[in-house]
C-alpha positions in Angstrom: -6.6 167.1 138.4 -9.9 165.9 139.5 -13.0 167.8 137.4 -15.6 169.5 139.7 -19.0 167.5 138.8 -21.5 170.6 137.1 -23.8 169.4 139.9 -21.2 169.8 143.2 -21.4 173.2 144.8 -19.2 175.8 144.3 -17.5 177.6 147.1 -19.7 180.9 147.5 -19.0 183.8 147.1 -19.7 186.8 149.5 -20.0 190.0 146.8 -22.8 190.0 144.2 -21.6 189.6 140.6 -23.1 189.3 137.4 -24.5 186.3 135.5 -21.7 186.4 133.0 -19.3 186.4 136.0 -20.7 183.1 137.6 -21.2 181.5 133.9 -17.5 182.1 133.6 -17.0 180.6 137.4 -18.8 177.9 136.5 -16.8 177.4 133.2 -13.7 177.1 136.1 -15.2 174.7 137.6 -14.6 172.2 135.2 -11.0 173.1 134.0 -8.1 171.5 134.4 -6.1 174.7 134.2 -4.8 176.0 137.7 -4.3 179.4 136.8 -8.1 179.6 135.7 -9.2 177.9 138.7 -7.5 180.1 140.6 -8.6 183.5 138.9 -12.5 182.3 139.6 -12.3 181.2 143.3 -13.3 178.3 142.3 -10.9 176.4 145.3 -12.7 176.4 149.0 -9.6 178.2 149.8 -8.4 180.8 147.1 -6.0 182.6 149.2 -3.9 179.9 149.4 -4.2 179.0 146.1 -3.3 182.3 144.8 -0.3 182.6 147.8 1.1 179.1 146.7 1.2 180.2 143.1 2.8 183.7 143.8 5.2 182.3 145.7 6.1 179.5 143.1 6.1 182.4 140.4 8.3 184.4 142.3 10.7 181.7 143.1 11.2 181.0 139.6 11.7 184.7 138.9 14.1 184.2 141.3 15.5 181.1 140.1 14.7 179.1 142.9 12.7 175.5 143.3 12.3 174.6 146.3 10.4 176.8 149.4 8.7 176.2 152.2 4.7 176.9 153.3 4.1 177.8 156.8 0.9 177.6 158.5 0.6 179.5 161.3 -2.6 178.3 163.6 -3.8 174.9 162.5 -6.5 173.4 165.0 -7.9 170.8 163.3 -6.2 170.7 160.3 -8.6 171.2 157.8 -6.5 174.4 156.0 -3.4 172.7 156.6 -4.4 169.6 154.8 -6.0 172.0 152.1 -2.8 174.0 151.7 -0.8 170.7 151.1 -3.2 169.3 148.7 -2.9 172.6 146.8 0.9 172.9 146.6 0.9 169.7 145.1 -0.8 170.9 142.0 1.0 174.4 142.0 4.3 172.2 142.1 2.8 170.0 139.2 2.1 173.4 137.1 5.3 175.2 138.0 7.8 172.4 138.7 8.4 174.8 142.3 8.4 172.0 145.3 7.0 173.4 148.4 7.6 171.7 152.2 4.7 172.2 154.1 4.8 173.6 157.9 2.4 173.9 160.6 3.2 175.6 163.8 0.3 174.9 166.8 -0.2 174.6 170.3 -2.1 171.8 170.0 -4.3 172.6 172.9 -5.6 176.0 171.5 -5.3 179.2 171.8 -2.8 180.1 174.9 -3.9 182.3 177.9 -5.0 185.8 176.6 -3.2 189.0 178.3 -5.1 192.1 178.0 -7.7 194.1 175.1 -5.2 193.5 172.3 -5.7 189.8 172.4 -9.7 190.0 171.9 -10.9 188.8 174.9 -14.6 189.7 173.7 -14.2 187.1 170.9 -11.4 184.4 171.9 -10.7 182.4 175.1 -8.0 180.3 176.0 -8.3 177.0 174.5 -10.4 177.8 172.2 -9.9 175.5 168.6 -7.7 172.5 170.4 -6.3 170.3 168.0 -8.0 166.8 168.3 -6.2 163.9 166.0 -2.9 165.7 166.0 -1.1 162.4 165.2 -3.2 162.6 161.4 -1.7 166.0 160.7 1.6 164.3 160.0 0.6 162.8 157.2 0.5 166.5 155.4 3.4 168.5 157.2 6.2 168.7 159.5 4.4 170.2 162.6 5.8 172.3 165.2 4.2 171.9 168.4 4.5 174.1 170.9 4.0 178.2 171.7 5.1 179.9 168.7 7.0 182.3 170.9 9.3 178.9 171.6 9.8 177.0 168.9 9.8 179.4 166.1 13.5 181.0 167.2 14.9 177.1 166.6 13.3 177.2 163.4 14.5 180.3 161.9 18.0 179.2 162.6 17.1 176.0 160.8 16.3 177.8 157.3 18.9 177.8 154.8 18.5 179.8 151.1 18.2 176.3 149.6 14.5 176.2 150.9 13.4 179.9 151.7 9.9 180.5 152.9 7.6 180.9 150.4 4.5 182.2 151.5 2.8 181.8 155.1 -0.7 181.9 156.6 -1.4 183.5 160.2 -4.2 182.5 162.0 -3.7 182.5 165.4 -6.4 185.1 166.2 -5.0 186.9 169.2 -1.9 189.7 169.1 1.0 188.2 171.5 0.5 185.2 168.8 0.8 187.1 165.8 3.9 189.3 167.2 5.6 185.6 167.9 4.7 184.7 164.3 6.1 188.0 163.1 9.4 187.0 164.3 9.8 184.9 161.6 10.0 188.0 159.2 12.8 189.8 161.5 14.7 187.4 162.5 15.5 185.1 159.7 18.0 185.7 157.0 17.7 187.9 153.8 17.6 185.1 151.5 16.5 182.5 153.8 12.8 184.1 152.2 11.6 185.4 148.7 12.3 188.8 148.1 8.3 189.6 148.6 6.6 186.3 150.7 2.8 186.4 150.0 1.6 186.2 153.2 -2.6 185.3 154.5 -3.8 187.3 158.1 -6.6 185.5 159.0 -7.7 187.7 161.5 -7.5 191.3 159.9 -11.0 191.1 158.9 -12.4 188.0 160.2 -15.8 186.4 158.8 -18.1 189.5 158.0 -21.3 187.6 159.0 -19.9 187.4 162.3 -20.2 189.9 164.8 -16.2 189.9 166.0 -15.7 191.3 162.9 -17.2 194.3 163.8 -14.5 194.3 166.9 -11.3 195.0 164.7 -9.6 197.3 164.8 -5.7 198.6 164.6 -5.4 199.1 168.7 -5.7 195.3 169.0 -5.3 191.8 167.3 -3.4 190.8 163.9 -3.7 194.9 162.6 -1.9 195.8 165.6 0.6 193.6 165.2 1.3 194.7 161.6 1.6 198.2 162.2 3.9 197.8 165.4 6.6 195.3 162.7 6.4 198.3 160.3 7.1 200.9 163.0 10.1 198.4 164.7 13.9 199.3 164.3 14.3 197.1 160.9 14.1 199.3 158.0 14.8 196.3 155.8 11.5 194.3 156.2 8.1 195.5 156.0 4.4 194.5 155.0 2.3 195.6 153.2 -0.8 194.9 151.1 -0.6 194.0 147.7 -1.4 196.9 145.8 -2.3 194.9 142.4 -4.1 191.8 143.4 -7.7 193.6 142.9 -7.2 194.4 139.3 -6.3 190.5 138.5 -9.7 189.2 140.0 -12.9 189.0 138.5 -14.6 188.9 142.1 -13.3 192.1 143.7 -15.7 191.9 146.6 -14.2 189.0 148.3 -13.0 189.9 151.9 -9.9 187.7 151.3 -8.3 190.4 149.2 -8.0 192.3 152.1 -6.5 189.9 154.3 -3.3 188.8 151.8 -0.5 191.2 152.3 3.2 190.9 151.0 6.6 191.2 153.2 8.9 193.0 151.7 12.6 191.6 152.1 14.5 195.1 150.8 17.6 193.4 152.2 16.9 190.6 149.4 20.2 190.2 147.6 17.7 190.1 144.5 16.6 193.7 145.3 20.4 195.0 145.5 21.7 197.5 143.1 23.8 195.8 140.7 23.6 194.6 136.8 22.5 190.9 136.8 21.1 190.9 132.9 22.2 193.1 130.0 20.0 196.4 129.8 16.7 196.0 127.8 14.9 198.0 125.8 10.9 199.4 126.5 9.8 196.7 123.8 12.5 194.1 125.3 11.5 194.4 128.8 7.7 194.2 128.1 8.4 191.1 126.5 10.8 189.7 128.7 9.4 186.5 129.8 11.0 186.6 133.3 8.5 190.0 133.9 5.7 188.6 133.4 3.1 187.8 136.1 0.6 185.3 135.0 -3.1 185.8 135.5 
């Protein structure tokens, strides 16, 4: 794993933190240990860092090897290429293998439909994809609307490769209701039990002003709530309740935007013995429990 140079710029940071905190950040910097990288932001993307290693760690606790990645929303590549760069070290830590997907229009966003698509901040076309020929070299892309290619690729997935973890970024609702579809319509254990999953456009960047737009009448938040009120009782997202008490920087909005799905039709998450009963002591050090920081 390449060493971050003491001189090269760390991604910032948008809370305020002590100087212990960034001495210990800057200690990251220079490991070699994912995990530690990870815990200190110290990747220009940390929510997929920490989504990639999630889902490896849940795979395993699962005892599965192999999922897929899905990018929703790539534009000009720069997170997809970032997402496969950074399954190749989780895969090197964690032995999981991860496919890579991106799903895009290629000619940007698609025409918008009414208030719940944003029109205040987006416009169709916006974020076309320009070299979309060099995106092949970092993942099996889907191009096309989401709405008509994703349906093909659900009934693709088998459990041998379940999806992993997934980013949405496609900034307007009807997008993210398409994307959604993924978490309905495909099998229980065509996906981990819970799939990490990045929204994008929840929050949006708080030094811009369309973050002050969002709200849960309109965008990626209504499209969230309106999967959790649908007809399936079995599948439902939700944040993850945890994830501030393992960072030191609890002020970074990205914490906000990483939510889990909840597969409660998992076969994993049926009733049923699968390993002899365990004491307090034994299940609190049960290695197959833990969660590494």
């Amino acid at each position: 794993m390449r060493r971050r140079p003491l001189s090269e710029a760390l991604p910032p940071l948008t809370g305020r933190y002590p100087e212990f905190l960034l001495a210990e950040r800057a200690r990251a910097a220079v490991s070699t240990d994912l995990r530690e990288r990870a815990r200190y932001d110290v990747e220009t993307r940390p929510f997929y860092l920490f989504g990639l290693l999630t889902a490896a760690d849940v795979a395993r606790f699962s005892g599965i090897d192999h999922v897929a990645a899905i990018e929703f929303g790539v534009a000009e590549g720069a997170g997809l290429r970032a997402l496969s760069e950074l399954a190749a070290k989780v895969t090197a830590v964690t032995g999981v293998r991860f496919t890579i997907f991106g799903f895009d229009t290629g000619a940007g966003l698609p025409s918008l439909v009414d208030v719940r698509d944003h029109p205040e901040i987006w416009q169709a076309g916006d974020f076309p994809t320009r070299d979309p020929e060099a995106l092949s070299e970092h993942a099996t892309m889907v191009w096309g609307d989401i709405a008509e290619t994703l349906p093909g690729f659900i009934a693709g997935l088998t459990p041998a490769m379940p999806v992993g973890f997934v980013s949405v970024d496609v900034d307007i609702y009807r997008s993210s209701v398409d994307c959604l579809t993924l978490f309905s319509g495909a099998k229980a254990d065509c996906l981990l039990p819970v799939v990490p999953a990045y929204f994008d456009d929840t929050i949006g960047g708080p030094a811009r002003i369309g973050s002050l737009f969002r709200n849960r009448w309109c965008g990626q938040l209504l499209a969230i709530d309106e999967f959790n009120q649908g007809a399936s009782a079995s599948r439902k997202i939700d944040t993850l309740r945890t994830l501030r008490y393992r960072r030191p920087f609890v002020d970074e909005p990205w914490l906000e935007q990483m939510y889990g799905l909840h597969v409660l039709d998992h076969p994993l998450r049926q009733p049923g013995a699968t390993r002899p009963a365990l004491s307090i002591g034994g299940h609190a050090a049960e290695d197959r429990m833990i969660w590494p920081l």
